[in-house]
C-alpha positions as CSV (number, residue, x, y, z in Angstrom):
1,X,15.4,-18.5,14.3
2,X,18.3,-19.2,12.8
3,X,18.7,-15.7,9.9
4,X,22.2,-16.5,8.9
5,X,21.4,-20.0,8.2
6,X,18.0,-18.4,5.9
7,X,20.0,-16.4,4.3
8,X,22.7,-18.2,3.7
9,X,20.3,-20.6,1.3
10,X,20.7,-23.3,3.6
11,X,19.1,-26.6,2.8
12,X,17.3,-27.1,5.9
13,X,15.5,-23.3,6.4
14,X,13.2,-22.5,8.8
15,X,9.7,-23.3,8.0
16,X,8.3,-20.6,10.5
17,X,9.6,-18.1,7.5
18,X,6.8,-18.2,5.5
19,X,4.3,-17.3,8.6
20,X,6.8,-14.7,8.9
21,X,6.1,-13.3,5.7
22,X,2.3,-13.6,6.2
23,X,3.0,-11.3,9.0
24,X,4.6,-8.9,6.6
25,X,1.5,-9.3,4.2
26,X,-0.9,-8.5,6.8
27,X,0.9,-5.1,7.7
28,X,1.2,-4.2,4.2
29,X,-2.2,-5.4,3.3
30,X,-3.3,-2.8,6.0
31,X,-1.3,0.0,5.3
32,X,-2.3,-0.7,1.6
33,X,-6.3,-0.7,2.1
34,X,-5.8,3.0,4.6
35,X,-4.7,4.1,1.5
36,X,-7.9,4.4,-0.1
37,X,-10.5,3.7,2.2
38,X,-10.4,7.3,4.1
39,X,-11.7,8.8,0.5
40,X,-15.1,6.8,0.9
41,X,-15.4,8.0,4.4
42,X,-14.4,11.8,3.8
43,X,-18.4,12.4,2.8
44,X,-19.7,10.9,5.7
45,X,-16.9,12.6,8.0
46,X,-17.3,15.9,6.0
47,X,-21.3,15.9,7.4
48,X,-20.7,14.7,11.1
49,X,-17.2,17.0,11.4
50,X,-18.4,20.0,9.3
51,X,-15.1,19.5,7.5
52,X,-14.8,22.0,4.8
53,X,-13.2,20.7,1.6
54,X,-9.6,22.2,2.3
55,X,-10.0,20.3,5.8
56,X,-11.1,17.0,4.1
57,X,-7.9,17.4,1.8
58,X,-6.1,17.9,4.9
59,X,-7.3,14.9,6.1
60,X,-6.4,12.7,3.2
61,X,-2.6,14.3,3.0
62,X,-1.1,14.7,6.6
63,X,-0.9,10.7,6.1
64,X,0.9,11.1,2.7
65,X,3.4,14.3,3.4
66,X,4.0,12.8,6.6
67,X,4.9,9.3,5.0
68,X,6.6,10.7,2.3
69,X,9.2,13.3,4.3
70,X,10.4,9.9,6.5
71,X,10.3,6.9,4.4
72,X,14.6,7.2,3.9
73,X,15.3,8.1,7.6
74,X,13.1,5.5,8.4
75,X,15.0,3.0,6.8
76,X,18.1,4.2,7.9
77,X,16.8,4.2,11.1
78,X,16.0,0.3,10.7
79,X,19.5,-0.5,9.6
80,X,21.1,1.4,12.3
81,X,19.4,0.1,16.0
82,X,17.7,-3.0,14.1
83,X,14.8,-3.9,11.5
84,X,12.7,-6.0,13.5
85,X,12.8,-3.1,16.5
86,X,11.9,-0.1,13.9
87,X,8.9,-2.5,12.5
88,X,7.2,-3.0,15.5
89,X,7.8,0.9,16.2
90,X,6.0,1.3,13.3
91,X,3.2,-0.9,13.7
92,X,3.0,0.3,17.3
93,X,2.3,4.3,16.0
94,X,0.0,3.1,13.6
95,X,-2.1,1.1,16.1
96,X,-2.1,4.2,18.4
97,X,-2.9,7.1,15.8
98,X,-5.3,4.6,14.2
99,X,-6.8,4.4,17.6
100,X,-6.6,8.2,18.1
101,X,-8.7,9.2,15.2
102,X,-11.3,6.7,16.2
103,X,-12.2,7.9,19.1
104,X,-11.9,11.6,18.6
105,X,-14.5,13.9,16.5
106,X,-12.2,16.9,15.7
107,X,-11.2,17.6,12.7
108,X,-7.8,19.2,13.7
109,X,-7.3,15.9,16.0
110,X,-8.9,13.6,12.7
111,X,-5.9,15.2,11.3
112,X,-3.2,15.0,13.9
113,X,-3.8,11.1,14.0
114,X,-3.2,10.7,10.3
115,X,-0.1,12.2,10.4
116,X,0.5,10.0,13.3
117,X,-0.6,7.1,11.5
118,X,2.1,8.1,8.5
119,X,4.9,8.3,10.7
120,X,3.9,4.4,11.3
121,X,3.6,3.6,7.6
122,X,7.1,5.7,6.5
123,X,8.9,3.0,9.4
124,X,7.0,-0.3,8.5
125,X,7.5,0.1,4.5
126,X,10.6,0.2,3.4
127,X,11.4,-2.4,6.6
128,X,9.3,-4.7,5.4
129,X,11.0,-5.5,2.6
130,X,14.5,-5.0,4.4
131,X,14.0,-7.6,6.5
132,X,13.7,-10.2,3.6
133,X,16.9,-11.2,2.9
134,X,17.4,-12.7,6.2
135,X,14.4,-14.5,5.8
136,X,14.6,-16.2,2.5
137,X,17.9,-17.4,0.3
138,X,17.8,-15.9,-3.0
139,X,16.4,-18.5,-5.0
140,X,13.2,-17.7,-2.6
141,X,13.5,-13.7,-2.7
142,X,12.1,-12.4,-5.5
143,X,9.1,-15.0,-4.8
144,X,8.3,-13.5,-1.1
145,X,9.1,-9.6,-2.7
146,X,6.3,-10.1,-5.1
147,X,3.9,-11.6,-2.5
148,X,4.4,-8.7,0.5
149,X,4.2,-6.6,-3.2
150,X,0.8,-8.2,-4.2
151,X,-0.3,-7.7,-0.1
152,X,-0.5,-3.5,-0.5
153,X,-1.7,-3.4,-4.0
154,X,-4.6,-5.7,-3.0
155,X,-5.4,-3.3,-0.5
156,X,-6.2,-0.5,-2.9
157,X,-10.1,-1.9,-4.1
158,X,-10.0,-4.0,-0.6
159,X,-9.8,0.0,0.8
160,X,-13.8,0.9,-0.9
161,X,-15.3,-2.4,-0.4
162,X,-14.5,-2.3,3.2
163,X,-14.8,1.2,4.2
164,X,-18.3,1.4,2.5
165,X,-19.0,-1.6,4.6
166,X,-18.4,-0.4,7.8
167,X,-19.9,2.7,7.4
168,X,-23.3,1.2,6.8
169,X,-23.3,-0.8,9.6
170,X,-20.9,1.7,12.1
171,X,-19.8,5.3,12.6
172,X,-16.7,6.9,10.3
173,X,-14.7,6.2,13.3
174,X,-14.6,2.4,12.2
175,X,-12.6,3.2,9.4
176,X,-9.7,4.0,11.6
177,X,-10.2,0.8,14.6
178,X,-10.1,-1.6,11.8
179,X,-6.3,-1.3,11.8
180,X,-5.7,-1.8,15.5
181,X,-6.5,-5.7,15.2
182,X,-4.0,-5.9,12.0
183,X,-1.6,-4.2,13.3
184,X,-1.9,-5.7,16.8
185,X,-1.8,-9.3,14.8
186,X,1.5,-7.8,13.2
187,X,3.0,-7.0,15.8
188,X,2.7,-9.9,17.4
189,X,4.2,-12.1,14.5
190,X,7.1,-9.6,14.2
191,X,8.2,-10.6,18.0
192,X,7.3,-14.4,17.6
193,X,8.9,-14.3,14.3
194,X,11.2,-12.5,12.7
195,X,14.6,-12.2,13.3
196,X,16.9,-8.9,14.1
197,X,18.9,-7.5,11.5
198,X,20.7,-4.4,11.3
199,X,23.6,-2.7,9.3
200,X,26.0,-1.1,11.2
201,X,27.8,0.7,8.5
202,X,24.7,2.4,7.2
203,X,25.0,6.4,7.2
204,X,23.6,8.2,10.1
205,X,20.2,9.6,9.6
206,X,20.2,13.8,9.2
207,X,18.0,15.2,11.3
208,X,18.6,18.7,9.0
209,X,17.5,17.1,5.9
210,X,15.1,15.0,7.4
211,X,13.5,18.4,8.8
212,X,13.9,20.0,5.6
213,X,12.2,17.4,3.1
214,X,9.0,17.5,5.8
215,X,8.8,21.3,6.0
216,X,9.7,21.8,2.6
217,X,6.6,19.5,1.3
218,X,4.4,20.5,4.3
219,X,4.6,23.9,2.7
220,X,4.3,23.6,-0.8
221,X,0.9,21.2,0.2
222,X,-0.5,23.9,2.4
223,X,0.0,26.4,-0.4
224,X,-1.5,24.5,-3.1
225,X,-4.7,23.6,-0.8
226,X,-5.0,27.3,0.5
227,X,-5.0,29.5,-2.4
228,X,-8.4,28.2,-4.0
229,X,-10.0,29.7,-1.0
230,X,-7.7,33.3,-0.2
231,X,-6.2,33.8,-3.9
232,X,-2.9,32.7,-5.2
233,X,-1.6,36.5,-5.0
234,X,-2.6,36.3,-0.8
235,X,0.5,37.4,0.7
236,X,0.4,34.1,3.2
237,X,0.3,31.5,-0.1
238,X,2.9,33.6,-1.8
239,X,5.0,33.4,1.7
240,X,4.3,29.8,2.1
241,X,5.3,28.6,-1.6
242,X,8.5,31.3,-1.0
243,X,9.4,29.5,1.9
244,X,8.4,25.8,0.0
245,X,10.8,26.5,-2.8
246,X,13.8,27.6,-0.2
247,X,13.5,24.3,2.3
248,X,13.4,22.2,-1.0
249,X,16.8,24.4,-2.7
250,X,18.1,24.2,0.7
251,X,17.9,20.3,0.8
252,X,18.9,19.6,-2.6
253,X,21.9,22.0,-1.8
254,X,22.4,19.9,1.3
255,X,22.1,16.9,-0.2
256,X,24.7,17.3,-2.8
257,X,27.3,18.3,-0.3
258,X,26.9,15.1,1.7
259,X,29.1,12.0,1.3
260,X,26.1,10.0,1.7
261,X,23.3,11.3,1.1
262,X,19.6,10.9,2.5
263,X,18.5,11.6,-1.3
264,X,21.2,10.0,-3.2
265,X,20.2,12.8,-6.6
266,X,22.9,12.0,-8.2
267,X,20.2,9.0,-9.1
268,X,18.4,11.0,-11.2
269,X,21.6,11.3,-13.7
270,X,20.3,7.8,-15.0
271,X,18.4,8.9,-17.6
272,X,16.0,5.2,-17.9
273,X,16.1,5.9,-13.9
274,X,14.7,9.7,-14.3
275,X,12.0,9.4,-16.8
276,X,10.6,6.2,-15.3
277,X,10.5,7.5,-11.9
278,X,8.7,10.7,-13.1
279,X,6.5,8.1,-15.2
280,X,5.4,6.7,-12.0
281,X,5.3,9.7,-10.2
282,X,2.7,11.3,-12.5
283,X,1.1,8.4,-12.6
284,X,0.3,8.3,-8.9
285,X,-0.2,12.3,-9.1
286,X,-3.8,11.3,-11.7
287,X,-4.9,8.4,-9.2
288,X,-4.5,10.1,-5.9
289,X,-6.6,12.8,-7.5
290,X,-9.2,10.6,-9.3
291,X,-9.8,8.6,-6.0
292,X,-10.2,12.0,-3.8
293,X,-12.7,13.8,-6.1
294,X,-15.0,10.2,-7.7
295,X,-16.5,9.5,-3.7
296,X,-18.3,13.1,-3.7
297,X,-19.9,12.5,-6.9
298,X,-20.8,9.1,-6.3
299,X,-22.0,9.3,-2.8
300,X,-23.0,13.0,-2.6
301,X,-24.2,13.7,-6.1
302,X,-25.6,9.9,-7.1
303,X,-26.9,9.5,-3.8
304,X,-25.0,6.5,-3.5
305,X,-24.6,4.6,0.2
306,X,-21.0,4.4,1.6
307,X,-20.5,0.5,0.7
308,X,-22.4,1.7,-3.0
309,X,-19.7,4.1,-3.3
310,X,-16.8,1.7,-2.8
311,X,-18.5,-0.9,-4.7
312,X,-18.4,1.8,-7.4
313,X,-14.7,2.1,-7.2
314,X,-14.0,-1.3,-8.1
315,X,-14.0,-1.1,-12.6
316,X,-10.7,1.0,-11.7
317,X,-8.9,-1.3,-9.1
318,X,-10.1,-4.4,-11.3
319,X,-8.6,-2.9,-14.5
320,X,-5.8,-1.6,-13.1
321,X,-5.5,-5.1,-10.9
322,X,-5.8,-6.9,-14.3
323,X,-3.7,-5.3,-16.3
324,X,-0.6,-4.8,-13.4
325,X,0.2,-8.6,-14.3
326,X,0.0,-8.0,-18.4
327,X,2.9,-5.3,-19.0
328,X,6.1,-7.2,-18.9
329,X,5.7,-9.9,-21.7
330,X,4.9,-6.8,-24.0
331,X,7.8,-5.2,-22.5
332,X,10.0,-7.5,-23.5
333,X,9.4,-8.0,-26.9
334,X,8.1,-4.0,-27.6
335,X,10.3,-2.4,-24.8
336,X,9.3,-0.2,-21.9
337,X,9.0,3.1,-24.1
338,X,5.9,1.9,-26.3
339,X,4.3,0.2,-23.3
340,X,4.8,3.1,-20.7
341,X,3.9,5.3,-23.4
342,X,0.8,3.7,-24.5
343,X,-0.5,2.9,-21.1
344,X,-0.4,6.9,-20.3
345,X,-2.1,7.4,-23.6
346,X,-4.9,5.5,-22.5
347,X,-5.3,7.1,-19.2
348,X,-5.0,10.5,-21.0
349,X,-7.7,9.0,-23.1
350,X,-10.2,7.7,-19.7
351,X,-9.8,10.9,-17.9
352,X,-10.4,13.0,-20.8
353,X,-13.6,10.7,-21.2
354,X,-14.5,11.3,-17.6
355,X,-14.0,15.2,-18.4
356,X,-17.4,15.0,-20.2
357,X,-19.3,14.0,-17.2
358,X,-22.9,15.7,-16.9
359,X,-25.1,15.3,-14.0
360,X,-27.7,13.1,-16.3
361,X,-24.6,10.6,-17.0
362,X,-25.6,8.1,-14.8
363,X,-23.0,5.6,-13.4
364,X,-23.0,3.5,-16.7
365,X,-20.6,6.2,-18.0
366,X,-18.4,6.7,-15.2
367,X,-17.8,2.9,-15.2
368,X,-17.1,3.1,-18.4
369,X,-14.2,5.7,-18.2
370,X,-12.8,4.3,-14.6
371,X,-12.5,0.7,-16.6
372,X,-10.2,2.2,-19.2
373,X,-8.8,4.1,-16.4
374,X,-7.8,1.2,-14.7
375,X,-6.0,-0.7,-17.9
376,X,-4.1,2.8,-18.5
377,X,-3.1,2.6,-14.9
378,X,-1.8,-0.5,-15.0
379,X,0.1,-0.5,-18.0
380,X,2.0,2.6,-17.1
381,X,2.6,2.2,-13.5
382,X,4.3,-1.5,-13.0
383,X,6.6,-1.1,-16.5
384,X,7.9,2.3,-15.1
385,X,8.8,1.2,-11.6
386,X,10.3,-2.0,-12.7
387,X,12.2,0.4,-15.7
388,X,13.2,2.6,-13.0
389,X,14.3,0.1,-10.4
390,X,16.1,-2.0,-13.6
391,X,18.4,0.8,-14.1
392,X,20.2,0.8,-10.5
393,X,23.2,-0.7,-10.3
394,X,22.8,-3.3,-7.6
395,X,24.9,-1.4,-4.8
396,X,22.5,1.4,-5.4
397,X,19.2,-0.4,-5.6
398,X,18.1,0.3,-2.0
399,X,18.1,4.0,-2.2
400,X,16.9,4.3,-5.7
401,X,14.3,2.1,-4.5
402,X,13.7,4.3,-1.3
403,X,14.0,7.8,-3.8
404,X,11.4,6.2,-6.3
405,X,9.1,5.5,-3.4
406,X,9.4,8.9,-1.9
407,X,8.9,10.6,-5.3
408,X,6.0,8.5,-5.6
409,X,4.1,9.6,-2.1
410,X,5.3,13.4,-3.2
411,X,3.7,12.8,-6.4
412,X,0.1,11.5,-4.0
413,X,0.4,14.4,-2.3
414,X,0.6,17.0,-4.9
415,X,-2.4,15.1,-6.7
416,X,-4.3,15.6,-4.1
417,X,-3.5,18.9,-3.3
418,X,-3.8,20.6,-6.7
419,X,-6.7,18.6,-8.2
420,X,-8.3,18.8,-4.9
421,X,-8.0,22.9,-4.8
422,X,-9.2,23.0,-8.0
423,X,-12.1,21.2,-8.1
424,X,-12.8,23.4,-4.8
425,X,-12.3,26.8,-6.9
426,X,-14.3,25.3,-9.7
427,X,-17.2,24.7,-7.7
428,X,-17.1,27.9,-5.7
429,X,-17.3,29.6,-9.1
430,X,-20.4,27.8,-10.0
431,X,-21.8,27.3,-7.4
432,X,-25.2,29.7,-6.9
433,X,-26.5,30.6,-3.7
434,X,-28.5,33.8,-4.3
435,X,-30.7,34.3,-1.5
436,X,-28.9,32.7,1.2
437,X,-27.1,34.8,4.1
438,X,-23.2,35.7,3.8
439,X,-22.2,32.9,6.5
440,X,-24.4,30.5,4.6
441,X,-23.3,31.2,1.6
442,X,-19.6,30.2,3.1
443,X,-20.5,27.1,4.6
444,X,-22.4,26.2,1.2
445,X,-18.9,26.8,-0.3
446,X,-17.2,24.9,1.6
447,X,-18.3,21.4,-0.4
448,X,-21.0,19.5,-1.6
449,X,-21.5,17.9,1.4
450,X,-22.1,20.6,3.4
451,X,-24.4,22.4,0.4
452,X,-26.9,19.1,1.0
453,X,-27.0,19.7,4.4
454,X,-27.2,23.5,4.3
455,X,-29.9,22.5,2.0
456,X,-32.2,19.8,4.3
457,X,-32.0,22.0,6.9
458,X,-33.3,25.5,5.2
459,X,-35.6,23.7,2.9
460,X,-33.7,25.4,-0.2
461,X,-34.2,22.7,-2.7
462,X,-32.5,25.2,-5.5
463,X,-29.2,24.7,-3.5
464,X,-29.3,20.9,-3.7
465,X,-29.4,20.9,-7.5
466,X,-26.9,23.8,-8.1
467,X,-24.3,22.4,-5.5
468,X,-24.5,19.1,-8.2
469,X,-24.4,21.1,-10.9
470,X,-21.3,23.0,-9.6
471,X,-19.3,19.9,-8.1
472,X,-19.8,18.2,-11.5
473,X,-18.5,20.6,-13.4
474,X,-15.5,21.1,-10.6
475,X,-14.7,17.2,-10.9
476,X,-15.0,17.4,-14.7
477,X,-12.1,20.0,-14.3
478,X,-10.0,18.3,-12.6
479,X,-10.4,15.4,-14.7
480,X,-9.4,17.4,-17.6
481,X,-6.1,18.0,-15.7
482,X,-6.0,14.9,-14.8
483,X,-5.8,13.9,-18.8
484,X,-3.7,16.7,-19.6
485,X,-0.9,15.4,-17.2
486,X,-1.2,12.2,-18.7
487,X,-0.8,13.3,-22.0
488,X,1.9,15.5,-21.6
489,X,3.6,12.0,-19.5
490,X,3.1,10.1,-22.6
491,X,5.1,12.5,-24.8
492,X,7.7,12.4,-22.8
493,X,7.9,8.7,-22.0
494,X,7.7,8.1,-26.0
495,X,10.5,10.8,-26.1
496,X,12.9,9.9,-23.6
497,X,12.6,6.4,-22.2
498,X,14.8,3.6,-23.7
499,X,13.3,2.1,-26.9
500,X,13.1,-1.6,-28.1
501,X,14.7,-4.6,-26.1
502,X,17.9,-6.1,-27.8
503,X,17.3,-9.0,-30.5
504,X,18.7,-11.5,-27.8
505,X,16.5,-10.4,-25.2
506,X,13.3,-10.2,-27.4
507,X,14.0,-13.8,-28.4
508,X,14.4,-15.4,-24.9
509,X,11.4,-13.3,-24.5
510,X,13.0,-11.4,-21.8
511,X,13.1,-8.2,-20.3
512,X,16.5,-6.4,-21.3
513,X,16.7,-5.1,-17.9
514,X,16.4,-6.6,-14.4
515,X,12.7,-5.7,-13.2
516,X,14.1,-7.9,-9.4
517,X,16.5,-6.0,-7.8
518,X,18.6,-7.7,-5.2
519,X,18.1,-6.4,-1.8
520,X,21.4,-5.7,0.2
521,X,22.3,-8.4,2.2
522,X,22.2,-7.1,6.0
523,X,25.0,-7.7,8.6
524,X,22.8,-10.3,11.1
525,X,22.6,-10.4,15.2
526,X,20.9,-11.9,16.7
């Protein structure tokens, strides 16, 4: 395949690019449905793994710390020894932690594969979209961006629907060896393919930094998901968010000092950059909760089947799938403050609904709230990244693009870490387990999962209905955070992102500012 000629917008390109891309949209399409579709099976794994809920958190974040702390050396890594190479790396550790944590049934190794599985994700994301430009001449780009775009966000509700599926009809283990195929099929099409590209001049990747950003969040998640169950004044949380807070001054001191940086901050000085990216960031902070704590209710407390409880998920995808492709006309003529702004303002307004949850709600009223959910979702979420991404100048747009990303895993992590340890204190609290031993007592504790259980096997019906009673009220916390967040991300969007388009733009009915940003052109070799 001829890249130089692709890129070059040549009139005779390669027809092969397009099965190329599909490639690219079966990767992402994967990596986008293992985003969600380990919360429908944490239940089901929580019962055959005993996994307490700190564990089951554990679970859902060593993929999200772990893809967060490499996603920039990652792509540095691809533009140093070669896009195409660092892909199929990527695709290659994903197939074999994938494979890992379907065939083990520990929970320490259930969580050792996910992280091996976000190493994988952190290479093949930011390459995908690397390797574009030598694909496709620019008239073409922004066309194929939007596609391999639309391939991971279709994989959120695709993540429910088929996770519930194949826990029905197979063990949990399923969940994780129905990404060896994809990313087998991707690897495949990467060799057949898609060319090798590479930039020679790009900085070299800092193993310091690199080491800092992952102990620095690894820390700060531990903490947040330990102190529910030891106390926030336990001398081991204190020591750990201590040591969280020095690895992250350390790297930002780092970082500053650097020539080129592997977290270009000085990004953050762009004020329509800044509040955008923290926008999104908070956004992704409320969904990354929402979607850990709404599978316990639906499947533990509802009695819902796995593919029930995926099916379930789907008012919040389809609203916030919906109204993804409604923001930018409104944009244009109202500007990204009032849209941003008001799509947080409904979320605020969902979770805060959801807040009020009882256990004789019934799923009428949780569809209710996830629908709005879903609309406030997508109103905020796509006008802030294209705000924040519209910002950049152009020689800058691959590592703002690479910082947004990373703030926006951070942000994932966190979500699930806070909201997660606080629906766990929550429920602890209210949870009642007079009469039952110390050590069952604990394991009651542990999560609602393991109260049903505790409860078939004893014959303690009283449990069964207070462990409901208690993770409801939990969730219903957590929700209220959840709202809070979002409110307080409203104010400040409506304070502090840029206002009304210009008169020219309104009237073309255009955005003011660039929502494609051009990827760098890469040095080519074949």
């Amino acid at each position: 395949m001829d890249a130089v000629t692709l890129s070059s917008g040549s009139s005779h390109p390669d027809p092969r690019r397009w099965w190329a891309l599909g490639a690219l949209v079966a990767s992402m399409l994967t990596l986008g449905f293992d985003i969600t579709i380990l919360n429908v099976a944490l239940p089901t794994m929580a019962a055959d793994l005993g996994a307490s809920t700190g564990e089951q958190q554990w679970m859902a974040d060593a993929y999200v710390v772990v893809f967060a702390s490499l996603m920039l050396p990652a792509g540095l890594l691809g533009d140093r020894f070669g896009r195409r190479r660092m892909l199929i790396t990527g695709l290659g550790v994903f197939l074999a932690g994938s494979l890992a944590g379907a065939l083990t049934d520990n929970v320490s190794a259930v969580i050792a594969a996910r992280a091996a599985m976000g190493v994988g994700a952190a290479l093949v994301t930011p390459l995908a979209l690397s390797v574009l430009p030598s694909l496709f001449a620019p008239e073409e780009r922004a066309k194929a961006v939007g596609i391999v775009s639309a391939g991971s966000t279709l994989g959120l509700p695709l993540g429910p629907i088929v996770g519930g599926w194949l826990l029905d009809h197979f063990w949990w283990g399923s969940v994780f060896l129905v990404n060896v195929p994809m990313a087998a099929l991707g690897i495949a099409s990467c060799l057949l393919l898609l060319p090798e590209t590479r930039d020679p001049s790009s900085p070299k990747v800092d193993a310091v930094s690199t080491a800092l950003t992952a102990a620095g969040l690894g820390a700060l998640v531990y903490a947040i998901i330990e102190a529910p169950g030891r106390g926030w004044a336990d001398p081991l949380v204190l020591g750990t968010l201590g040591a969280a807070v020095a690895l992250i001054a350390a790297l930002v001191l780092r970082e500053r000092r650097m020539p080129r940086p592997l977290l270009d901050l000085t990004l953050l000085a762009h004020r329509g950059f800044l509040f955008n990216t923290l926008a999104a960031t908070l956004v992704i902070f409320v969904l990354s909760g929402l979607l850990f704590v709404l599978p316990p209710y639906l499947q533990a407390v509802l009695g819902h089947d796995a593919l029930g409880t995926g099916v379930r998920l789907l008012p919040m995808m389809g609203g916030l799938v919906v109204a993804a492709r409604a923001p930018q006309p409104l944009v244009a003529r109202l500007g990204a403050r009032a849209v941003v702004s008001a799509g947080l303002t409904v979320l605020a307004l969902a979770a805060l609904l959801g807040s009020h949850t009882t256990l004789d709600s019934g799923y009428g009223f949780t569809a209710l709230w996830l629908t709005v959910a879903g609309f406030g979702f997508g109103f905020s979420l796509v006008p802030a990244m294209s705000g924040a991404l519209g910002t950049l100048p152009s020689d800058r747009a691959g590592s703002g693009s690479g910082l947004l990303m990373t703030l926006r895993q951070v942000g994932g992590a966190i979500g699930i870490a806070l909201l997660g340890s606080l629906l766990a204190s929550a429920y602890r609290d209210r949870l009642d387990v007079t009469g039952l031993p110390a050590e069952a007592a604990e394991t009651a504790g542990d999560s609602v999962v393991a109260a049903h259980l505790l409860a078939e096997r004893t014959g303690f019906a009283e449990l069964t209905a207070s462990a409901n009673t208690a993770y409801v009220h939990g969730m219903d916390v957590a929700l209220a955070v959840c709202g809070i967040a979002a409110i307080v991300a409203a104010l400040l969007a409506a304070a502090l992102l840029p206002g009304t388009p210009r008169p020219a733009a309104r009237n073309a009915g255009e955005s003011p500012e660039p929502t494609d940003v051009a990827l760098p052109r890469p040095d080519v070799r074949q």
